[in-house]
C-alpha positions in Angstrom: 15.3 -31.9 3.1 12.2 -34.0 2.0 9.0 -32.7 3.8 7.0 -35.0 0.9 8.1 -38.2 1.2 5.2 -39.6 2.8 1.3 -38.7 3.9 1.2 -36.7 7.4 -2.4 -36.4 7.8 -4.6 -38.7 8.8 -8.3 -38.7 6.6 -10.5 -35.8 8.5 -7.2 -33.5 8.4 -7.1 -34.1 5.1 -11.1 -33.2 4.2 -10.1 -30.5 6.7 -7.0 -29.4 4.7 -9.6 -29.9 1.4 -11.6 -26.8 2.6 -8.6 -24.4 3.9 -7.9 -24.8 -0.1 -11.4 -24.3 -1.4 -12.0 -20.9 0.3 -8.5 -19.7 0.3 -9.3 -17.0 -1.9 -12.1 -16.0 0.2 -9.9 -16.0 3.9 -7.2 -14.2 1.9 -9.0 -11.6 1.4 -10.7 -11.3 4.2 -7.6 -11.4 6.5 -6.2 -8.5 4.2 -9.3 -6.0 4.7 -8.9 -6.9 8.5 -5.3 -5.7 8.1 -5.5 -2.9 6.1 -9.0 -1.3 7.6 -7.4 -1.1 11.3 -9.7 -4.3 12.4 -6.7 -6.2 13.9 -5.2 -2.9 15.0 -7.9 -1.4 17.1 -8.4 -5.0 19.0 -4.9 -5.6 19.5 -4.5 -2.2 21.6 -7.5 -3.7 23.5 -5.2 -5.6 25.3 -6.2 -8.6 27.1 -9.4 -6.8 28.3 -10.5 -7.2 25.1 -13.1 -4.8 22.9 -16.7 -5.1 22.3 -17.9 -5.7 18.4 -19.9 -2.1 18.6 -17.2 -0.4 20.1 -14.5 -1.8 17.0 -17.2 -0.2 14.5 -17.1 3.2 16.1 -13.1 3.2 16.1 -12.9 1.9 12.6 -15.7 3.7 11.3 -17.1 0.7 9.2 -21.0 -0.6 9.0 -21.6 -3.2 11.7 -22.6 -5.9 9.3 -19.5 -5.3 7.5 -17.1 -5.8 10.5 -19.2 -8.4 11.8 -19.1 -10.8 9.0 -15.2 -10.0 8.9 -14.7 -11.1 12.1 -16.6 -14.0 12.0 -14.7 -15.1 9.1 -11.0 -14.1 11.5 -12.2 -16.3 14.2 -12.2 -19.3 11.6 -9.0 -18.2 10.6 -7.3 -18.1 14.4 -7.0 -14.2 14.1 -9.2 -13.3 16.1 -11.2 -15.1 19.6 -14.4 -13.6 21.0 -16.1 -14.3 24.1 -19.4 -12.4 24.8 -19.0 -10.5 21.6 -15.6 -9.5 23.6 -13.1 -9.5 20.7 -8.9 -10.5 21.6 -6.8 -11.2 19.1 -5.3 -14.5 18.3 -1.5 -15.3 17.6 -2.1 -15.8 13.6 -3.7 -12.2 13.9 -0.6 -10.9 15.8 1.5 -12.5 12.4 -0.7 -11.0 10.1 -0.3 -7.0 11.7 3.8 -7.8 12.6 5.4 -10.5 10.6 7.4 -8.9 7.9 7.1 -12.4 5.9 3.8 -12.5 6.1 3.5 -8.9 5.4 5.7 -8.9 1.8 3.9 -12.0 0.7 0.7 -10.9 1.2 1.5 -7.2 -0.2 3.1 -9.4 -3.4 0.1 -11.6 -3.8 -2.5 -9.1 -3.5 -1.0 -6.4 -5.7 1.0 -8.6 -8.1 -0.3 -11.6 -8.7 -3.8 -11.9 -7.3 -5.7 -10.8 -10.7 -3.4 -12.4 -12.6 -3.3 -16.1 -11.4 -7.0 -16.3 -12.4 -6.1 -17.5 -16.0 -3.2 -19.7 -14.6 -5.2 -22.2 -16.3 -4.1 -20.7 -19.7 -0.9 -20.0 -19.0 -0.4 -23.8 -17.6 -1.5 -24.6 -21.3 0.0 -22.0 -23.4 3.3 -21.2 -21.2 3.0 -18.1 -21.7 2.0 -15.2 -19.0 -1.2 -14.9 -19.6 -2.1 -13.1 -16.5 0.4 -10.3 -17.1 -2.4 -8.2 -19.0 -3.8 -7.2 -15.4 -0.6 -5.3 -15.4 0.3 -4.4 -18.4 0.9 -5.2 -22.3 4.5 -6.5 -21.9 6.0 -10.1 -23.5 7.8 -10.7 -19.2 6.9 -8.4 -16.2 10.6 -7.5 -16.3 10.3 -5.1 -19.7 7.8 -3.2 -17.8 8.7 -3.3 -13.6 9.8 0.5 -14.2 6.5 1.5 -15.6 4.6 -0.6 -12.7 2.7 1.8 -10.5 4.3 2.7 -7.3 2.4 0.8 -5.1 2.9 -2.4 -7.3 5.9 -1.9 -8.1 6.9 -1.4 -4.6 5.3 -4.7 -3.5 7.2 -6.7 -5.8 10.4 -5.1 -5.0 9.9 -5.4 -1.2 9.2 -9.3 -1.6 12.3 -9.9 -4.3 14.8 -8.1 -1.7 13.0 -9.5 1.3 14.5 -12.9 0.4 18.3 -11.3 -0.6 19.1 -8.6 1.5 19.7 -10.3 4.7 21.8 -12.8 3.2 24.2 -10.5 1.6 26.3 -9.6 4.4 26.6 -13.3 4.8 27.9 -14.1 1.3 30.5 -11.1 0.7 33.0 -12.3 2.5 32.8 -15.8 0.6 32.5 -14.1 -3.3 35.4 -12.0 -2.5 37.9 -14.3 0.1 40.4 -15.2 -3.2 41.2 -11.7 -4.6 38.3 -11.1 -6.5 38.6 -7.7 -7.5 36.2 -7.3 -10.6 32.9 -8.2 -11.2 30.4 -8.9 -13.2 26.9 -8.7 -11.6 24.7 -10.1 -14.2 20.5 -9.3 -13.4 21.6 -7.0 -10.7 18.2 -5.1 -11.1 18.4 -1.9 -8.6 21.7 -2.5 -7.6 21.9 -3.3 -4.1 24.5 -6.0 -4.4 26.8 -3.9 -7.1 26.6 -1.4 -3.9 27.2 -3.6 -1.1 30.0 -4.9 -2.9 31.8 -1.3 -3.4 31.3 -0.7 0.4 32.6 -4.2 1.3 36.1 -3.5 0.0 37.3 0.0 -1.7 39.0 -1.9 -4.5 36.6 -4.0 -6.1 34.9 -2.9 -9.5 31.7 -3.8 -10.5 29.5 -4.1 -13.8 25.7 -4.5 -13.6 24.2 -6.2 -16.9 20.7 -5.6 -16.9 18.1 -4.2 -19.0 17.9 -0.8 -19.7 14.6 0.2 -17.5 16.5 -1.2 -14.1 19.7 -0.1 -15.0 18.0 3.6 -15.3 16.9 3.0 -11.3 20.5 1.8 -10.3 22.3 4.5 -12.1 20.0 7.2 -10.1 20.9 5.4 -7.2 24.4 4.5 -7.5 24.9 8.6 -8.7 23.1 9.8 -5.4 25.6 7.5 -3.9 28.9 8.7 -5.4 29.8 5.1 -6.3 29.8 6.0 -10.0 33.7 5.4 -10.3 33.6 1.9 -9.1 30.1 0.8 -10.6 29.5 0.7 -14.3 26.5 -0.6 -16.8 26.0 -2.8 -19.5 22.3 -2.5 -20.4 21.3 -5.6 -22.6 18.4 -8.1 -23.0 19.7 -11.3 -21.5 17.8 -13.7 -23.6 19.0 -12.2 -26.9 21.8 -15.4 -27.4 23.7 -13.5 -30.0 24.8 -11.0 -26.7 27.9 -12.4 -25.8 29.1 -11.7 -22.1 32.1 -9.4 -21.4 35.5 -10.8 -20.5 38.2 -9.8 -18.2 36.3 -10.4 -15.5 37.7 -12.4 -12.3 34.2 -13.9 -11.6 29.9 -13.4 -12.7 27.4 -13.2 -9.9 23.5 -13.5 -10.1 21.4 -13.6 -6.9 18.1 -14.4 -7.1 17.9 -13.8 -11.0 18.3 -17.3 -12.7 14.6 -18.3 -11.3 14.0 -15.9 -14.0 14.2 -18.0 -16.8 13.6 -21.4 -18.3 15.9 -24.2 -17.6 17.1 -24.0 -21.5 17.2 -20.0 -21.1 19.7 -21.1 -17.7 22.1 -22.4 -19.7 22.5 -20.4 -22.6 23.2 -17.8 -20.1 25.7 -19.9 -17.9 27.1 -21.2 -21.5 28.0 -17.5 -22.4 29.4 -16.8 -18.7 31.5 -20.0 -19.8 33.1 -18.3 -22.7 33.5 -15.4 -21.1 35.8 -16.3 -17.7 39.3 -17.8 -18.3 39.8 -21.0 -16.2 40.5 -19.2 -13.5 36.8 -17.6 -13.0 34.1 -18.8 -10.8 30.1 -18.0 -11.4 28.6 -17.5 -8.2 25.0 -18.1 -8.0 22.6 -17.2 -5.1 19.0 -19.4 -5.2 16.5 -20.1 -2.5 15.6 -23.6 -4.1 12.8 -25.2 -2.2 14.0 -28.5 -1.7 17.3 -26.8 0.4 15.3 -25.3 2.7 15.0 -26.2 6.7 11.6 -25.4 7.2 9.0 -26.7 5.4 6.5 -23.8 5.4 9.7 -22.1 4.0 9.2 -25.3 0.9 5.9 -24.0 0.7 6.2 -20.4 0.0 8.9 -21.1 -2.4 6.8 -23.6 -4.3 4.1 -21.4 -4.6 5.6 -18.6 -5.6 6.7 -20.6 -9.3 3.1 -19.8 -10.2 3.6 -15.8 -9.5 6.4 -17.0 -12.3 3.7 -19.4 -14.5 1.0 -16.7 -14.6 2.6 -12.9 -14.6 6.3 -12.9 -15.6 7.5 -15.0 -17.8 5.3 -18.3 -18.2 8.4 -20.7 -18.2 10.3 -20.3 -15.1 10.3 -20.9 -11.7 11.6 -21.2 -7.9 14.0 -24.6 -8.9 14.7 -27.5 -6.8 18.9 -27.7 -6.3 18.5 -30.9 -8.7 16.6 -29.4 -11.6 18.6 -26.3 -11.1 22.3 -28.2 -10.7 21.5 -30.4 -14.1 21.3 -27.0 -15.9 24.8 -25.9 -14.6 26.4 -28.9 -15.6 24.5 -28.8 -18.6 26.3 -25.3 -19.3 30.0 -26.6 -18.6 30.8 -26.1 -15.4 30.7 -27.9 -11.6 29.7 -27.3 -8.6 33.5 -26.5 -6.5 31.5 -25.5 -3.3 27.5 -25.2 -1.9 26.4 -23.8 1.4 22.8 -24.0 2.4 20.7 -21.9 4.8 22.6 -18.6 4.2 19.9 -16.2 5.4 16.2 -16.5 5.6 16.2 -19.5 2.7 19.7 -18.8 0.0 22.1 -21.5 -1.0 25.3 -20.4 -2.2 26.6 -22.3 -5.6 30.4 -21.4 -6.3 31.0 -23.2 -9.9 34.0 -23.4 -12.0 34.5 -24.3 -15.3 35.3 -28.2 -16.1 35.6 -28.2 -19.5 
């Protein structure tokens, strides 16, 4: 769906819109430290009654001028009302405290990306991640996720399963409705669909191809599991072209791992899952592109997340649109046999087979 077609807002929206973008550092931050220092909390078991502004700086145990330019900045924001310094909250405040959404993006931005975007300048001009040295000295965040500390690295892995894990249930029955039986799961990073898969059917094998750092996490998991029979590993770097794929496999699936890479890097990787399969094989492909979406604040989040992509893990890749993204596979050899949209909170489904 095209949300850009044409101008929505009329002249003083747009001045208005202007200034939401010029502080939006500023009420970022400020809507975090009135999540995370108990701000929104304590008013919110006020209850309608509402709570006075001396009584939240007793509960929260914060200096008065402190909470007070907070809140002053929430009410701006719709987080917060106040009548008679009496203090409710508003419904953008209840989102901010409840919405998981709101709460894995915001977790994401602040922890991975926030630092980082501050050079997105340079890395606009240079396309390279320039921002990644706020995390670490790594060439793609991906070399070093398992050396992330734990708060970081649990941020970014609650915001890339966030946007999966409902939609798996969804899409098993559709990878493995012909008599798929063995897999090839390539980028499958901690291993959640490797392991869905084995509980979906007892007879279906599966080979994760990932790097050796996430394949180290999966194995650990997969062990505790006692899924170790029907899940094996083949730990490689992807964008090495001389490693050829493995064949004998009835079909490749990546979810949520070809955003990873440049549109070239897209199809060397599809062109070696071409020489791999037999003509019989399909790829499946799981994306959220933006321009498949039903909602267009779910456009939005997906658009902006391609500079978490520009800045701090790779400096070439991005969250596609289903026509950049659809050249590359044809690019690679193969056609599109089926695509559902709106599987889950935001995935689109691409089932390809090999046309030449």
């Amino acid at each position: 769906m095209n949300f850009f077609r044409e101008e929505k807002k009329t002249a003083f929206e747009a001045k208005e819109a202007a200034q939401w973008i010029a502080f939006g550092p500023v009420i970022f931050q400020s809507a975090r430290v009135l999540r995370n220092s108990g701000i929104l909390k304590v008013i919110e078991e006020s209850g309608k009654k509402g709570i006075h502004l001396a009584q939240i700086v007793e509960k929260v145990n914060l200096p008065h001028y402190g909470v007070r330019v907070l809140l002053e900045s929430g009410l701006s924001m719709g987080l917060v009302l106040v009548d008679d310094n009496i203090y409710t909250l508003g419904k953008t405040g209840y989102f901010i405290l409840h919405d998981p959404l709101t709460i894995v993006n915001m977790d994401f931005v602040q922890d991975v990306c926030y630092k980082g975007l501050f050079t997105l300048d340079e890395s606009i001009r240079t396309g390279t991640p320039v921002g990644l040295k706020e995390l670490g000295e790594w060439k793609t965040i991906y070399e070093g996720l398992s050396q992330l500390p734990e708060h970081i690295q649990k941020s970014w892995f609650n915001f890339d399963h966030f946007f999966s894990d409902d939609a798996f249930p969804l899409v098993l029955p559709l990878v493995y409705k012909n008599g798929t039986k063995k897999l090839l799961d390539v980028g499958g990073n901690t291993g959640k669909w490797a392991i869905a898969s084995a509980r979906y059917k007892s007879d279906i094998q599966v080979t994760i191809m990932d790097l050796p750092g996430q394949l180290n996490v999966a194995k650990e998991k997969i062990n505790n599991l006692g899924l170790q029979d029907r899940i094996s590993f083949s730990a490689v770097n992807i964008l090495d072209e001389d490693v050829k794929f493995p064949a004998g496999y009835d079909a490749v699936w990546m979810s949520q791992f070809l955003d990873c890479f440049s549109e070239k890097e897209i199809v060397s990787i599809l062109k070696r899952c071409h020489e791999a399969l037999d003509n019989n094989g399909h790829v499946f492909i799981m994306e959220p592109f933006w321009d498949r979406q039903k909602f267009e604040v779910a456009a939005f989040c997906l658009q902006q997340t391609s500079l978490y992509f520009t800045a701090i893990a790779n400096g070439n890749s991005q969250m596609y649109s289903a026509r950049v993204f659809i050249e590359c596979v044809q690019e690679a050899g193969f056609e599109i046999e089926e695509q559902i949209n709106g599987i889950g909170l935001s995935q689109t489904l691409l089932k390809c087979k090999k046309v030449r």
